[in-house]
PASEBA-1860 file (N, C-alpha, C; in nm, 3 decimals):
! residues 65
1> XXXXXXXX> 5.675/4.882/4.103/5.589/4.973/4.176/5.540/4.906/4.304 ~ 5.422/4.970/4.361/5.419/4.943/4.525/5.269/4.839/4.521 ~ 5.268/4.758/4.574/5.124/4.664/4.589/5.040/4.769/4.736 ~ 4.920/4.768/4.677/4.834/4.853/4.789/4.685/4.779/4.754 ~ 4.670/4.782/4.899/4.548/4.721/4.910/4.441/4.847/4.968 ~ 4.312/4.825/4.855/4.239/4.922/4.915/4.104/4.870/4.985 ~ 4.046/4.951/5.042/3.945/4.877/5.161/3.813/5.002/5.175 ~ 3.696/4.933/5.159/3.602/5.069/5.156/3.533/5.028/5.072
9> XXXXXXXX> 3.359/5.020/5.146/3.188/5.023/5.124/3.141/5.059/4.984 ~ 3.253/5.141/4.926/3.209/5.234/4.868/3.275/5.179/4.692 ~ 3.199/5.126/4.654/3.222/4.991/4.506/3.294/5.083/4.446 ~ 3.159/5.173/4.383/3.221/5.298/4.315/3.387/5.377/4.305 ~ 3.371/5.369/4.447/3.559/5.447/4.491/3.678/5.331/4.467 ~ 3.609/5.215/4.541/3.713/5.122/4.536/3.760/5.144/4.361 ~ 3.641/5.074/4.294/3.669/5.101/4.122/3.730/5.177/4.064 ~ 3.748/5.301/4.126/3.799/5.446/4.070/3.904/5.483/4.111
17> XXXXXXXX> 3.995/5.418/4.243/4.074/5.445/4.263/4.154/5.325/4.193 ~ 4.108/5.178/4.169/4.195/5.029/4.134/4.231/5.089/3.989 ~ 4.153/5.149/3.932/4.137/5.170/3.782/4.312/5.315/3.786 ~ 4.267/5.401/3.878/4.369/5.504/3.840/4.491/5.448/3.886 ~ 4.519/5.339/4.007/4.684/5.309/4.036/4.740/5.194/3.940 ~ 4.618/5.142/3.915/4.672/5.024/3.822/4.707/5.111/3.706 ~ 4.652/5.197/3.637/4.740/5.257/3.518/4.852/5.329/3.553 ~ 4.875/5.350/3.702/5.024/5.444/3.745/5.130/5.291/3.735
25> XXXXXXXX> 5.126/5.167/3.715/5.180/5.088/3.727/5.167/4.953/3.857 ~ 5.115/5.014/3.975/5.084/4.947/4.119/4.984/4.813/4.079 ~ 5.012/4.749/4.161/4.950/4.632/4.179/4.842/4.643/4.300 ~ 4.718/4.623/4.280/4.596/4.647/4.345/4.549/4.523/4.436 ~ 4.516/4.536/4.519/4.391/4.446/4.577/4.308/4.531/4.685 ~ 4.165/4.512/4.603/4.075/4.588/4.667/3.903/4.508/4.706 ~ 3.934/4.534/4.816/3.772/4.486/4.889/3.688/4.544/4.934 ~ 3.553/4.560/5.010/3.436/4.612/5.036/3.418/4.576/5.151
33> XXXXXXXX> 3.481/4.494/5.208/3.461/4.383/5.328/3.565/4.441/5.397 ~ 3.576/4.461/5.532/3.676/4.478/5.618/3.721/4.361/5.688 ~ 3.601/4.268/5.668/3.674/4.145/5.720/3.799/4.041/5.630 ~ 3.728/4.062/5.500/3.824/4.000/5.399/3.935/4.141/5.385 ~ 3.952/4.247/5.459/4.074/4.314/5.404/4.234/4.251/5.481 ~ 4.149/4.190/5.647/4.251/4.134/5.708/4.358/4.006/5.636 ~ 4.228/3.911/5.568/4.308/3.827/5.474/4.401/3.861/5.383 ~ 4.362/3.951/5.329/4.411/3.993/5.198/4.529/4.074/5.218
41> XXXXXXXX> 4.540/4.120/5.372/4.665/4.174/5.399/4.779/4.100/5.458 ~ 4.763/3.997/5.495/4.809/3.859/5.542/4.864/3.811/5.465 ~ 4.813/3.784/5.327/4.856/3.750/5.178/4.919/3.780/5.128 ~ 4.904/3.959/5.091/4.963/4.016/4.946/5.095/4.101/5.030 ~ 5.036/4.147/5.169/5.188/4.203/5.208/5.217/4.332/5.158 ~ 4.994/4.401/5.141/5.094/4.582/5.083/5.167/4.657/5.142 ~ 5.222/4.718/5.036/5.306/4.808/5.114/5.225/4.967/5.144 ~ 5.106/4.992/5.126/5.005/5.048/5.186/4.872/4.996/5.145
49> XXXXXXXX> 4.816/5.052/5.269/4.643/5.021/5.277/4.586/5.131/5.286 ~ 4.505/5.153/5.185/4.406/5.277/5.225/4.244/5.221/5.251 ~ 4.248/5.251/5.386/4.121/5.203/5.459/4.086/5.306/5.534 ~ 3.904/5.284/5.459/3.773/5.346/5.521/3.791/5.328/5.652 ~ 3.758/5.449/5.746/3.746/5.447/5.859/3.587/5.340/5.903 ~ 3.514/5.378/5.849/3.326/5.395/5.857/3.279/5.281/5.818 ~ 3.305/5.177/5.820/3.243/5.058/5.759/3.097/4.959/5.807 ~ 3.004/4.929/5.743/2.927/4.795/5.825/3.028/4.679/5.854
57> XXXXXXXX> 2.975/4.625/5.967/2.990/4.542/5.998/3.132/4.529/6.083 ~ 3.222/4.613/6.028/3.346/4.608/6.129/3.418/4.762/6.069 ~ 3.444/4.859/6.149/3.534/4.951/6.132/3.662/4.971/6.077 ~ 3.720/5.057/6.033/3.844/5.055/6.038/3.976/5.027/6.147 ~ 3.914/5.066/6.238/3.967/5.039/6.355/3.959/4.881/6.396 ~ 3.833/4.795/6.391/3.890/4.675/6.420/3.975/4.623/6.299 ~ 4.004/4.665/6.193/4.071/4.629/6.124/4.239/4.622/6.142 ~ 4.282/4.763/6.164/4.390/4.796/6.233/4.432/4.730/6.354
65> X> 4.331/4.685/6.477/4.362/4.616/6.570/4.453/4.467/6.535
END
């Protein structure tokens, strides 16, 4: 299956979405931090990211940059 990294403020969602792909089979990595999402995408190499536009401290957009 596909490694996806998810990204987003929001504990609750992150939790609820790691919980439903990991039982579809996918391999997860998920953060709260937009700054640690850059690492973590550097790393794991998903093959998608689903990232919060709206974040403290850094946007989605500087993320994407």
């Amino acid at each position: 299956m596909s490694r996806i990294l998810i990204v987003d403020d929001e504990v609750d969602l992150v939790e609820a979405c790691t919980m439903a792909l990991e039982r579809e089979g996918h391999a997860v990595d998920a953060t709260t931090d937009a700054r640690q999402a850059l690492a973590s995408a550097r790393r794991a190499r998903p093959d998608l990211v689903m990232l919060d536009w709206i974040m403290p401290g850094a946007d989605g957009g500087a993320v994407l940059s």
